[in-house]
C-alpha positions as CSV (number, residue, x, y, z in Angstrom):
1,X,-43.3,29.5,-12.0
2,X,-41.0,30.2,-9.4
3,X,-36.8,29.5,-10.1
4,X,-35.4,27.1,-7.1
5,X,-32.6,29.0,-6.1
6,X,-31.3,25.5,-4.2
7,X,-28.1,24.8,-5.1
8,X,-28.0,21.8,-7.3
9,X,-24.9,19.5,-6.5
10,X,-22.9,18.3,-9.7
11,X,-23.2,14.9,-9.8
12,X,-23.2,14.2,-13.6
13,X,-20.3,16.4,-14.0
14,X,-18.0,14.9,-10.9
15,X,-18.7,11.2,-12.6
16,X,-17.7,12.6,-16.1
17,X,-14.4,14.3,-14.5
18,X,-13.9,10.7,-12.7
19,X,-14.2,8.7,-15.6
20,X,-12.4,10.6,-17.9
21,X,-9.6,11.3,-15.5
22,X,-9.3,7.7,-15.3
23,X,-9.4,6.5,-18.8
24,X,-6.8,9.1,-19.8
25,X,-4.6,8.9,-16.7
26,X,-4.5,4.9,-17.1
27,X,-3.8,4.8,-21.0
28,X,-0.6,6.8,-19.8
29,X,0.2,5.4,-17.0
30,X,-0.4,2.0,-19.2
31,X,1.9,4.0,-22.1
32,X,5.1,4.7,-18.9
33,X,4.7,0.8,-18.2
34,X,4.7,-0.4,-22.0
35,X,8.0,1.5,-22.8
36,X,9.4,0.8,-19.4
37,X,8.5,-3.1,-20.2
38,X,10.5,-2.6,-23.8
39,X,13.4,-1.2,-22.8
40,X,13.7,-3.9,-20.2
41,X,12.9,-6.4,-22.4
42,X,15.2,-4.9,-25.4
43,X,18.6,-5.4,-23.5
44,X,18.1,-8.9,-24.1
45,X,16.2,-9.3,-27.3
46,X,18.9,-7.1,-29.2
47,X,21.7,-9.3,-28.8
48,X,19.8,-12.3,-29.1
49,X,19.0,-11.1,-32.9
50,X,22.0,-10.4,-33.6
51,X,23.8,-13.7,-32.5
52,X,20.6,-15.3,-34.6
53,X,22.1,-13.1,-37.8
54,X,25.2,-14.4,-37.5
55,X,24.3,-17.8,-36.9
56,X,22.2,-18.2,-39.8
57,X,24.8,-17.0,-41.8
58,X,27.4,-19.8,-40.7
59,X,25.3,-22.7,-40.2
60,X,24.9,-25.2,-42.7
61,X,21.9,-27.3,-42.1
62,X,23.3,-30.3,-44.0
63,X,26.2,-30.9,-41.5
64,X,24.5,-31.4,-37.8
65,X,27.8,-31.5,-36.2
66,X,29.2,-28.0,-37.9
67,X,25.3,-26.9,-37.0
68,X,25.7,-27.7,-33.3
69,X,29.2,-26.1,-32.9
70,X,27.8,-22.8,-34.7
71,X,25.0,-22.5,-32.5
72,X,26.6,-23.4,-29.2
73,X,28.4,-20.9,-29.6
74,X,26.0,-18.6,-29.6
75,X,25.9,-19.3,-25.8
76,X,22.3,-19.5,-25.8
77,X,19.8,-22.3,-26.0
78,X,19.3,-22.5,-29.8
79,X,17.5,-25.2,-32.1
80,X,18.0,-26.3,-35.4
81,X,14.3,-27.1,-37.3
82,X,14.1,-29.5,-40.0
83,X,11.9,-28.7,-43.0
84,X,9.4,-31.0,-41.7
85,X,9.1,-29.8,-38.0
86,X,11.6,-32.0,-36.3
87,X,14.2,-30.8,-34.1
88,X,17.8,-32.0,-35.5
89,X,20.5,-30.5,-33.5
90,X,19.8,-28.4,-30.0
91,X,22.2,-26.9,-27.9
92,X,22.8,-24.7,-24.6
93,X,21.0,-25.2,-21.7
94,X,17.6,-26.7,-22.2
95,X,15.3,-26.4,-19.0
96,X,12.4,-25.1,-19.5
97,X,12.9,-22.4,-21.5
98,X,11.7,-24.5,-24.7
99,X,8.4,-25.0,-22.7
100,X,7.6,-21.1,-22.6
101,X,4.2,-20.0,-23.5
102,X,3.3,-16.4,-25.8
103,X,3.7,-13.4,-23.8
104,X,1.0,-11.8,-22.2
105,X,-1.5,-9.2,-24.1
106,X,0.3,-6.2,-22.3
107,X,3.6,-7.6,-23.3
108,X,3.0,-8.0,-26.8
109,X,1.3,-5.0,-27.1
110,X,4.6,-3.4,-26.0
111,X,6.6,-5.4,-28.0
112,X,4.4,-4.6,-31.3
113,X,6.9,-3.6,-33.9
114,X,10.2,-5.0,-32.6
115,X,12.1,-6.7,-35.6
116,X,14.7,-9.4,-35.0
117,X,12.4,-11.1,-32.0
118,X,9.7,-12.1,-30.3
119,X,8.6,-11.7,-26.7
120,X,7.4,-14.9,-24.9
121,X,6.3,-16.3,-21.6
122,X,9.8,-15.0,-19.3
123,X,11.8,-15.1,-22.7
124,X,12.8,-13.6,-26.2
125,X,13.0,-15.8,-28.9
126,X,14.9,-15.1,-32.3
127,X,14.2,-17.2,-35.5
128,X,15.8,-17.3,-38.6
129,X,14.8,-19.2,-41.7
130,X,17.6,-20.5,-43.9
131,X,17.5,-21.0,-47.6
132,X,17.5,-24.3,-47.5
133,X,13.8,-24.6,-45.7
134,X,15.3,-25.2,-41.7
135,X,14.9,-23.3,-39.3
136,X,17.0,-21.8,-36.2
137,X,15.6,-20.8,-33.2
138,X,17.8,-19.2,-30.4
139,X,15.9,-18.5,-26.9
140,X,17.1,-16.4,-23.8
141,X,15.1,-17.3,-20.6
142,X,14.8,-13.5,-18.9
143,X,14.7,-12.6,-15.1
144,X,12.3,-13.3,-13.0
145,X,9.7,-10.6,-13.1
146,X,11.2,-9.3,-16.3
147,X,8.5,-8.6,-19.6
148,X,6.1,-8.2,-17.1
149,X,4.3,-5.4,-15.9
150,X,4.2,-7.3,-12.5
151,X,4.3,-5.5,-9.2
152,X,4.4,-2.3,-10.6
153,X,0.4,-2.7,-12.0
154,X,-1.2,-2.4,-8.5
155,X,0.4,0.7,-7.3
156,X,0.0,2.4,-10.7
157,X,-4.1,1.4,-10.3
158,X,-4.1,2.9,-7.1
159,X,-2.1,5.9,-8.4
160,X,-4.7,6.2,-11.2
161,X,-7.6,5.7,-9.3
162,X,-6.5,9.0,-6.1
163,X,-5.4,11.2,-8.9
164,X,-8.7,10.7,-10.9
165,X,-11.0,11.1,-7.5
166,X,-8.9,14.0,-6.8
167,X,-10.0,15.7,-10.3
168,X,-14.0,14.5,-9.7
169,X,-13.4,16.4,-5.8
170,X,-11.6,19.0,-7.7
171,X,-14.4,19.4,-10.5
172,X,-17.3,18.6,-7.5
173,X,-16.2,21.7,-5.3
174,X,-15.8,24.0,-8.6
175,X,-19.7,22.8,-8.8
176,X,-20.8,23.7,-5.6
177,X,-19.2,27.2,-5.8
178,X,-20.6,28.1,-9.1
179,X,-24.2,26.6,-8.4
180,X,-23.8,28.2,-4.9
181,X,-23.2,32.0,-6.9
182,X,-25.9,31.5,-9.7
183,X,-28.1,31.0,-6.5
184,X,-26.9,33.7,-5.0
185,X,-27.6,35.9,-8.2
186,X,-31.1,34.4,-8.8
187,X,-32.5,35.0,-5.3
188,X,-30.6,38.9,-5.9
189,X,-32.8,38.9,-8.8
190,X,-36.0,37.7,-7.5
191,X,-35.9,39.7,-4.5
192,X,-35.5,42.9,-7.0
193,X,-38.4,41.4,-9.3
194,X,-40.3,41.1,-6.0
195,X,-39.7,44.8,-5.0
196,X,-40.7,46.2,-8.6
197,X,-44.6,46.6,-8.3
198,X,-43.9,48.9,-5.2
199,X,-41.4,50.6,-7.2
200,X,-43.3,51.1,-10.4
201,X,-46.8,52.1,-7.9
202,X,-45.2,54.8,-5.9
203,X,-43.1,56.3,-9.1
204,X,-46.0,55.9,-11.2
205,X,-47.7,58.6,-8.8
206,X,-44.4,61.1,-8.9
207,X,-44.5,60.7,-12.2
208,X,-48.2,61.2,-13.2
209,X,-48.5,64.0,-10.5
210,X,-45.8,65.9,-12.9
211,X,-47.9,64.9,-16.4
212,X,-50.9,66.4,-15.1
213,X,-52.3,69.6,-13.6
214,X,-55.1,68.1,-12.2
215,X,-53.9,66.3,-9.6
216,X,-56.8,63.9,-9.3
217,X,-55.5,61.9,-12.1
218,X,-52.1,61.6,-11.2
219,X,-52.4,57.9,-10.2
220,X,-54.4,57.2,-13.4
221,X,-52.0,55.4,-15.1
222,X,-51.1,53.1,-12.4
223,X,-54.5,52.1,-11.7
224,X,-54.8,51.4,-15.0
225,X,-51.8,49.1,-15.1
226,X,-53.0,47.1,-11.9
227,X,-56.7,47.0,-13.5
228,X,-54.9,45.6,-16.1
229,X,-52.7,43.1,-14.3
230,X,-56.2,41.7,-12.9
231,X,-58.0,41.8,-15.9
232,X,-54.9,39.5,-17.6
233,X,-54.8,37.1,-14.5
């Protein structure tokens, strides 16, 4: 059966090079934008905490109006939670920073691990339970745009998305090259496999005419051969 020396184009193996360019380049560039997110989002959580350490350590839930001067002086919006759920003593700007959702899934996946506070919805939020069953809750509303990957997703896609079809053009013309040499080789090949019964004929009858002293029979072992060849076909 003849071998088609037609250079094959890579398709499977462009698409693999695409795909997997893409996963891996997206879970770093996803990676740069978590830590880049939790740095951001740290300058304000850290302090927060700590003023939430402190607090809990002064305030004394039995005395609302001792309660309210601990935690407005905190300087941030802060809470003071009953046992039961209700809200005794707030302080600090209220807003709507008391209104603020959970964070998104990329933003809590980069905050996973943080001790001391929590990311929400555009701000960080530090509670502390005291011994007595209450709760404090101190909240910092962030920037606008801030524990968000924001603007910065689309032109990281589109980053992700050149540099992986740049590897799959990359991996696509390595392809072509080497299918375009093993075609090269094979037809090489052929045309020497082609050019072997003339060879093997007319040194078949050098040869013989050497063997034998009668030079009648010289060619007697390549008729033989081809007789052969027939009798097999």
């Amino acid at each position: 059966m003849p071998h088609d020396a037609r250079s094959r184009r890579p398709w499977r193996a462009t698409i693999a090079v695409i795909a997997g360019a893409a996963v891996v380049l997206g879970l770093v560039a996803l990676l740069a934008l978590g830590l880049d997110l939790r740095r951001e989002v740290e300058r304000s959580g850290e302090p927060l905490a700590a003023a939430a350490d402190r607090a809990a350590a002064q305030v004394n839930p039995a005395r609302p109006a001792q309660a309210g001067g601990v935690l407005r002086d905190t300087g941030y919006s802060a809470r003071l939670i009953g046992p039961g759920g209700r809200v005794r003593v707030q302080t600090g700007p209220a807003g709507d920073v008391w209104s603020r959702g959970d964070a998104g899934t990329a933003a809590a996946i980069a905050t996973t691990g943080v001790t001391g506070w929590t990311l929400r919805d555009g701000a960080v939020e530090a509670t502390r339970e005291l011994p007595s069953g209450a709760t404090i809750v101190l909240r910092d509303r962030l920037a606008p745009g801030a524990g968000t990957i924001g603007s910065a997703g689309p032109p990281v896609a589109a980053a992700v998305a050149i540099l992986a079809l740049l590897a799959g053009a990359l991996a696509w013309a390595l392809g072509v090259r080497r299918e375009r040499r093993l075609a090269r080789l094979t037809a090489a090949a052929q045309a020497l496999g082609g050019a072997s019964p003339a060879i093997v004929i007319s040194l078949g009858g050098i040869v013989g005419s050497q063997l034998v002293a009668n030079q009648a029979f010289a060619t007697v072992p390549v008729s033989l051969m081809q007789l052969l060849s027939l009798i097999h076909i």
